[in-house]
Every structure is written in structure tokens, then in C-alpha cells.
C-alpha positions in Angstrom: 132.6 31.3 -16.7 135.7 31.9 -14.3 135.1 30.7 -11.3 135.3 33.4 -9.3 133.2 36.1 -11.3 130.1 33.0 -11.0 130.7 33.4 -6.4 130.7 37.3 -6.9 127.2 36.5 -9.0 126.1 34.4 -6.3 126.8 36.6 -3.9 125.5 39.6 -5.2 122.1 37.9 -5.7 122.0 36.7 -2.0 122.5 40.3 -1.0 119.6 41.2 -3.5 117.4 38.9 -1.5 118.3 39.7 1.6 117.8 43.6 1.1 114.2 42.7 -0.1 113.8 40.5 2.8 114.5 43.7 4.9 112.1 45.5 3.3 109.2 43.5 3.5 109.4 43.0 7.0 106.1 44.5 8.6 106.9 47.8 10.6 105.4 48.0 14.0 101.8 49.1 14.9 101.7 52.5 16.9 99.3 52.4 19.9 96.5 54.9 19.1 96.0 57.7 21.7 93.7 57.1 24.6 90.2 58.9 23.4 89.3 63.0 24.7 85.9 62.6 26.6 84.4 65.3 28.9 83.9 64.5 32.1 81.4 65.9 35.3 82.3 65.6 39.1 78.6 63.9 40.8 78.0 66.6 43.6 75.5 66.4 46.6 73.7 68.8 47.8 69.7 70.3 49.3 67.9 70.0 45.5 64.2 71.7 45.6 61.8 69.5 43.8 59.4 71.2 41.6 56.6 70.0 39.2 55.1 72.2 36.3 52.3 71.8 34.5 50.1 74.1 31.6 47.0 76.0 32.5 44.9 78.9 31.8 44.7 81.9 33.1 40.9 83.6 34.1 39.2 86.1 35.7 38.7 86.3 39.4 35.0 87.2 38.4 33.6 87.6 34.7 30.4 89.5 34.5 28.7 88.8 31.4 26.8 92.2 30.2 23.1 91.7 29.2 20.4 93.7 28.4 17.5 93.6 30.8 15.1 95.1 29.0 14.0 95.4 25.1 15.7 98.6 23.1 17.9 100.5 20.7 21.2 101.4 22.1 22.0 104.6 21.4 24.9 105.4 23.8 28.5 103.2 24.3 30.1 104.8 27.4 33.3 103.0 28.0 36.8 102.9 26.6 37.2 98.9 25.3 39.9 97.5 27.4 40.6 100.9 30.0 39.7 99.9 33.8 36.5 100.4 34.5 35.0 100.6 38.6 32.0 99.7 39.8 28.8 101.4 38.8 30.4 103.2 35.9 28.2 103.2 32.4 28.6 101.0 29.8 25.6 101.4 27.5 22.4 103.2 27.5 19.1 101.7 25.5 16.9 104.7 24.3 15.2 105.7 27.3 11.6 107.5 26.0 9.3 104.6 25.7 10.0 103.4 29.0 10.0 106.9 30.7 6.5 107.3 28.9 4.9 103.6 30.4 6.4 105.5 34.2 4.8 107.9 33.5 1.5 106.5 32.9 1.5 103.9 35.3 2.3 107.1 37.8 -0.8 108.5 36.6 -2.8 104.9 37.3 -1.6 105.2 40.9 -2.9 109.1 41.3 -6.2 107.7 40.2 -5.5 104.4 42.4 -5.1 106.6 45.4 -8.0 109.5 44.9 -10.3 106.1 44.7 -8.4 105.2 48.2 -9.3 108.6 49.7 -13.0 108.4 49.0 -13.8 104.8 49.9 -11.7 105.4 53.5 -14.3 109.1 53.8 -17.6 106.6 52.5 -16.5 104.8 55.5 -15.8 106.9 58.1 -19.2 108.9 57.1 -21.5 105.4 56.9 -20.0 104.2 60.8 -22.3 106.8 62.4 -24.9 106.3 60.0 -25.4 102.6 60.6 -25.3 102.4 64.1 -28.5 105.2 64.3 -30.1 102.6 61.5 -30.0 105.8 59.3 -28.8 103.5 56.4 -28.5 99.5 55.6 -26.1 97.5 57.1 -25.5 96.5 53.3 -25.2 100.4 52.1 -21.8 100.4 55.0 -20.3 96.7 53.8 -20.4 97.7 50.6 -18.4 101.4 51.2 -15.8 99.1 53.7 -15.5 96.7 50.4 -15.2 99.4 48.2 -12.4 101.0 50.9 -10.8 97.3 50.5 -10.3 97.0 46.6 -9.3 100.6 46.8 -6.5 99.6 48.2 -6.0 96.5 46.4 -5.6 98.6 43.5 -3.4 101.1 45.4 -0.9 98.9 45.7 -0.7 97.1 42.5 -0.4 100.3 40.8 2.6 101.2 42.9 4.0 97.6 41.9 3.6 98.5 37.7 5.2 102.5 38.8 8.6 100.1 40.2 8.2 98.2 37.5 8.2 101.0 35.2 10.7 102.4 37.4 13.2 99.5 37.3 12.8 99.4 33.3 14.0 102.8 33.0 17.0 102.1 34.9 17.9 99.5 33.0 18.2 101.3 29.9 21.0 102.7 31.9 23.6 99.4 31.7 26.6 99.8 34.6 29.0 97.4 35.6 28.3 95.0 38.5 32.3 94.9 39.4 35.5 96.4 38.9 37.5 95.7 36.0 38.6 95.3 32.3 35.6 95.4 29.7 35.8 93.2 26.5 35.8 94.6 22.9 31.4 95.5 22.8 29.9 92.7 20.7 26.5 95.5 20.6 27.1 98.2 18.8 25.0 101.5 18.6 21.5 101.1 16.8 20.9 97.5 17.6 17.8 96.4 19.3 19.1 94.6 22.0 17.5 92.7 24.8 17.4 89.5 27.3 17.2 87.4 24.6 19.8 88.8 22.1 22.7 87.8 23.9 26.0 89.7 25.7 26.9 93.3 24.7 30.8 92.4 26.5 32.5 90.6 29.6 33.9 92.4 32.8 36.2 90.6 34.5 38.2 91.2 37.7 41.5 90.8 37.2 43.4 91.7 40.1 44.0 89.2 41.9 43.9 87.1 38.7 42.8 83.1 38.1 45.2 80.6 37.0 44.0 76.7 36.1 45.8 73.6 35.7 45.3 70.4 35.4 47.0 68.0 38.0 47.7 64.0 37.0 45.6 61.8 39.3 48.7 60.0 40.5 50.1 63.1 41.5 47.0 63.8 43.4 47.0 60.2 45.1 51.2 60.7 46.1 50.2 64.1 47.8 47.3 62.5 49.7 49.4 59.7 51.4 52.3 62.1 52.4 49.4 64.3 54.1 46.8 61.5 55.1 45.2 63.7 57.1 42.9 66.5 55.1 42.9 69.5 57.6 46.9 69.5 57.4 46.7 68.6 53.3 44.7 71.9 53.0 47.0 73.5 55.0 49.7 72.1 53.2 48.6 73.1 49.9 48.1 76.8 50.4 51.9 76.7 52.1 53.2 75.8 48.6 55.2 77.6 46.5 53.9 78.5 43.0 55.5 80.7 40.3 53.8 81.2 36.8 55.9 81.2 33.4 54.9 83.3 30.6 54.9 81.8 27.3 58.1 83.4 26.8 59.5 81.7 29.2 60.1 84.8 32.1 58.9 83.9 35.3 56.1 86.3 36.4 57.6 88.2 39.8 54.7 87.8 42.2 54.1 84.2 43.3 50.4 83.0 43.6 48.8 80.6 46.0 46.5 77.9 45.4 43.3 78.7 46.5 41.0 75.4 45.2 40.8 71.9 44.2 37.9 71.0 42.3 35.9 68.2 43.9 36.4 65.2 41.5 38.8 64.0 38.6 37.3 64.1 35.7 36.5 60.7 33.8 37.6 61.5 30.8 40.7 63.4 31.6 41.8 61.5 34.7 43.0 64.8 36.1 42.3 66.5 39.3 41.3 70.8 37.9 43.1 73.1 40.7 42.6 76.6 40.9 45.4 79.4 42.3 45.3 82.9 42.3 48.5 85.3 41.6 48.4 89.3 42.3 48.2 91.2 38.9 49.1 95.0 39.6 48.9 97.0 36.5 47.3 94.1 34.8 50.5 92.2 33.1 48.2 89.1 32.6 45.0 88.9 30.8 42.3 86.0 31.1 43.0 83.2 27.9 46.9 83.2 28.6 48.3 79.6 28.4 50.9 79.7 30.7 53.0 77.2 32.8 52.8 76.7 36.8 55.3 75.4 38.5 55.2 74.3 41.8 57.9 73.4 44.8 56.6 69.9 46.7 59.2 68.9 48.3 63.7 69.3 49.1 65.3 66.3 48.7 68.6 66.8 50.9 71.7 65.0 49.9 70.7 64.6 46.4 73.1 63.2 44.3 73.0 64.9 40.7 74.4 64.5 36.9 74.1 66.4 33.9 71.0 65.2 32.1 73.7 63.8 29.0 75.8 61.8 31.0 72.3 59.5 31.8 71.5 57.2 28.6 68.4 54.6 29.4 67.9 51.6 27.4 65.1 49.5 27.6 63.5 51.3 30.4 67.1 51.0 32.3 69.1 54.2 32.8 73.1 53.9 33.0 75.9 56.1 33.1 79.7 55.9 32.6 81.9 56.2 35.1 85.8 57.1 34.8 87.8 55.7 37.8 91.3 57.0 38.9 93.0 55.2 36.6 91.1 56.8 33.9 89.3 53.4 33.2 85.9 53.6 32.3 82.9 51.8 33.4 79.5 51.4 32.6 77.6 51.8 35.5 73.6 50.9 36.0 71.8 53.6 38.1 68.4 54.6 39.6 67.1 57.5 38.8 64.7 60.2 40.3 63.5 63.6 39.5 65.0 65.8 36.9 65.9 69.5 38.0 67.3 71.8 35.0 69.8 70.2 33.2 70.5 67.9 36.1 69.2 64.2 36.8 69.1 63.3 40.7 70.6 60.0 41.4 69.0 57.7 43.6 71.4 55.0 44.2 74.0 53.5 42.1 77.0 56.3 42.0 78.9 58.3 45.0 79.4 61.9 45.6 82.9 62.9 43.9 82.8 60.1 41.2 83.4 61.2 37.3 81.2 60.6 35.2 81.2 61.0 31.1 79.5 63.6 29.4 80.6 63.7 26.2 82.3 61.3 24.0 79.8 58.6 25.1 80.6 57.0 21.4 83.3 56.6 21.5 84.3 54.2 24.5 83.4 50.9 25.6 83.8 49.2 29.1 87.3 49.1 30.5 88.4 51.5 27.7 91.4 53.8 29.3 90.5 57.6 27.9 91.7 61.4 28.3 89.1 63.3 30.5 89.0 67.2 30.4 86.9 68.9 32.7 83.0 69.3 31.0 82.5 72.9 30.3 79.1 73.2 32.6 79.9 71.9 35.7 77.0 70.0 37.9 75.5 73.0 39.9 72.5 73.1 41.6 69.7 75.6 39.7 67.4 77.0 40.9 63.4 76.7 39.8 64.4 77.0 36.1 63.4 74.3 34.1 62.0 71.3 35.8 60.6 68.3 34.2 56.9 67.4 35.2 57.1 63.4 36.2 
């Protein structure tokens, strides 16, 4: 081979090599973006602290209907669920054989009292007689006995014509109270009396009852911040208490508590308290499960979060917090009550610090990230939506 055409072979295979050289060469590494997260601002401010808990609602009084006497009903004089006052029929229990014994005991007392009248004229008439000796001293005793069991009898045949009396009246069933009637559980043509059972329930309902069921620990944290019990009991009719219906309105009149039962019970370690809320136009109904919520306490200068931006683990709560270099940092934190969707802060953060809300998955400590603005900002709510602790 000429020597040149073998250096132009040479040289075209070192250029050959050298272009693949080239291209293997690794390209560099682009930095991935700094990750989106959504960030909150920690705000301050006067937070009302409520607690809520479930209870029943009952009736101021419930009057359960009886019969007082043995009988057919024949007569159902109310409208099932209409208000009722007072003194206003329910039932009547067929009247005739009780009219008939009043009638006949009424006759007992005529002849009670016609005996009466001649025992009281044997006596007057034997007085004269037995101080002239005109008759025995045993012939008067005996007309002044007879005078006596006269009106023995007098009188125990005016008690059976009251007791007649009152039986009759009874057949006649009002109600003791105003109110709303339950659905009858007697119906017309059953023999009803004591022993049968109720005919239905009145039950005052305006004001109206609501229970609940307080934790003891509650109970004992109320009773050191108001040692004294004159002021507690003061204290506790000065709270604020709002009902929530069971779909979740808040009923418009606010109640008071009126009573706290005298013991916790032993099984249920709970402390049963008793409030009362107005009820015009009777909205609420005994047998309602509803919640109570109650303000204890403001906590001023609270420091608050959005519930999401608080993680716990292992019984330790943290949050993340972005500094002004857009750094983030894991942060340990105390917490307190929650309020809404917001988590009070006891120590560990400071008013005007960012803190992550979203994205939490996405970073790790000293991790620089994008933060955008969280779409609900930390604002103070009102009552809505406490959490009972």
C-alpha cells in the first residue's frame, strides 16, 4: 500500500474515534425545579374556646296519663300531637256505673242523716225527762249513744258520696299541664284502669330539656378554676350554650344550664348536666339527639394553624415551617385546643411565620421549595365546629 493512502487510513480512523468519543461523553444533569407547596401565614388573635358534647333533649315536665279508676273508654278528646292547656279532656271512661254507686251512696247518707235527726230529738226530749226521774238514766244514755253513732254514720256516708264523687270525675281524664300529647296507646273500647298502664305522655315543652353528659376531667378542670362553689354556680349559669341540630344548624335561641346532677356515675365516669333552651312554636321535640356546645373560656393571643399543616407522630405534633429564604424546616410544636379548622399553638412557632399546608410529601428538612399562598387563609371562626378535648 502507498504510503500515503495507509496515513489518510490512519487518520481517518482516529477521526472515527474521536467523533465517538464526543458522543459518549455524558451530558449534564439539569437541576429539578424547587417543589409548589401551599403555604399559611400563623396569625394571633382573641380565639373563644368551646367544648361540645351529644345529649338528649326532654321535656321540662312529662305527665304520664293513667286511669284512676276501672272502665271502658268510650270518648278520645284530643288531637294526637296539637297543644293541648291545662284542664282540657283527653279521655272519658263510661260514666254510668259510677254515676249509679253516687247515687246510692247519696241515698245511704239521706237515710244516715234522717237517723241523725231523730237521735239529736230522743235527746233533746229524754233531758227533761231524766232530770224529773220520769225515765232511767239508762233509757237517756242510750238515746245520747244512739245520737253518737248517728253521726258516726253521718259522716262515713258522706266520705263513700266523695268517694263516689271523685270516681265519677275520673272517668273524666284531663291534663295536669300544658302541652304536646303523645300518640294514645288506649284506644276506645278498652277496659282501662290503674293497673293497665298509660293511655299517653304530656309533656311541656316550652322551655324545653336538653342532657348531656360531661367527662369527669372536664368537671375536675372547671372546679379548680372556680374553687369556690357559690361563684362556680354562678359561673355556670353565665355560660354560653348553643344547641346543634342533627343537621348541623345551630338552633337560634341559646339555652342556660340549669343543673348538675349530684354524682358521676360509676360506670360512665361522667358528670349528667341538665340546661334548658326556649322552644316557641315547638321546633324541638323530646328524644332529639343533638349536640351542645359550650363557650368556657377566650384564650387572647392565640396563636393558630390550619388543622393540615399539624402532623403528630408518636404522640408528638410538628409542623413545617418555610423561612425567608424559602428553606423549609421541621419544626416540633405544643399544641392546645382545636377551633374549626384551626389548631391553637401553644409554644413552638411565632405570629407571621409560614407554615406548609399542602405538599407536606413532598419535602424534607432544609429542602428549598416554591410557596403560593394556601387558598383558606388562617381566620379566626366563630363557634362552628369545635373539637370536644
Amino acid at each position: 500500500m502507498c504510503p500515503f493512502k495507509k496515513i489518510e487510513v490512519e487518520m481517518l480512523f482516529a477521526t472515527i474515534a474521536l467523533l465517538c468519543l464526543a458522543g459518549c461523553k455524558e451530558k449534564p444533569r439539569s437541576t429539578p425545579p424547587p417543589p409548589v407547596v401551599q403555604v399559611a401565614t400563623v396569625t394571633q388573635a382573641d380565639v373563644p374556646i368551646y367544648h361540645e358534647w351529644v345529649g338528649t333533649l326532654d321535656g321540662l315536665v312529662n305527665a304520664t296519663i293513667r286511669a284512676q279508676v276501672n272502665g271502658y273508654l268510650v270518648a278520645q278528646d284530643y288531637h294526637e300531637g296539637d297543644p293541648i292547656k291545662k284542664g282540657d279532656l283527653l279521655f272519658e271512661i263510661d260514666p254510668r256505673p259510677f254515676q249509679a254507686v253516687l247515687d246510692q251512696a247519696s241515698g245511704q247518707l239521706s237515710q244516715a242523716e234522717a237517723r241523725l235527726g231523730k237521735t239529736e230529738l230522743d235527746v233533746k226530749r229524754y233531758a227533761p225527762l231524766v232530770r224529773d226521774k220520769a225515765i232511767s238514766q239508762e233509757e237517756y244514755d242510750d238515746a245520747v249513744q244512739a245520737n253518737l253513732e248517728a253521726k258516726a254514720a253521718v259522716l262515713a256516708a258522706k266520705g263513700r258520696v266523695e268517694e263516689a264523687r271523685l270516681n265519677l270525675g275520673f272517668t273524666r281524664i284531663i291534663s295536669p299541664i300544658d302541652g304536646i300529647p303523645s300518640i294514645a296507646k288506649g284506644q276506645i273500647g278498652d277496659l282501662v284502669g290503674p293497673a293497665t298502664g298509660e293511655l299517653t305522655t304530656v309533656s311541656t315543652v316550652d322551655p324545653i330539656k336538653a342532657y348531656y353528659i360531661v367527662p369527669e376531667q372536664a368537671y375536675i378542670s372547671f372546679t379548680k378554676r372556680f374553687p369556690d362553689p357559690v361563684n362556680r354556680t354562678e359561673q355556670l349559669k353565665k355560660l354560653e350554650i348553643q344547641l346543634i341540630l342533627a343537621d348541623g344548624t345551630v338552633y337560634p335561641h341559646q339555652g342556660k344550664i340549669v343543673a348538675v346532677d349530684r354524682q358521676i356515675g360509676t360506670t360512665t365516669g361522667a358528670l349528667r348536666v341538665e340546661a334548658l333552651f326556649p322552644n316557641p312554636g315547638y321546633p324541638l321535640r323530646p328524644g332529639e339527639f343533638v349536640r351542645l356546645r359550650v363557650k368556657f373560656d377566650t384564650k387572647h393571643g392565640a396563636l393558630m394553624v390550619p388543622q393540615q399543616a399539624v402532623s403528630e407522630l408518636q404522640g408528638a405534633y410538628q409542623v413545617v415551617v418555610v423561612d425567608a429564604d424559602n428553606k423549609v424546616h421541621i419544626q416540633p410544636v405544643q399544641v392546645g385546643e382545636r377551633n374549626g379548622n384551626l389548631w391553637i399553638i401553644e409554644s413552638g412557632i411565632k405570629p407571621g411565620q409560614r407554615v406548609v399546608v399542602e405538599g407536606l410529601q413532598k419535602i424534607r428538612d432544609g429542602l428549598v421549595v416554591n410557596p403560593t399562598n394556601s387558598v383558606a387563609e388562617t381566620t379566626v371562626p366563630g363557634p362552628a365546629g369545635p373539637q370536644n378535648r
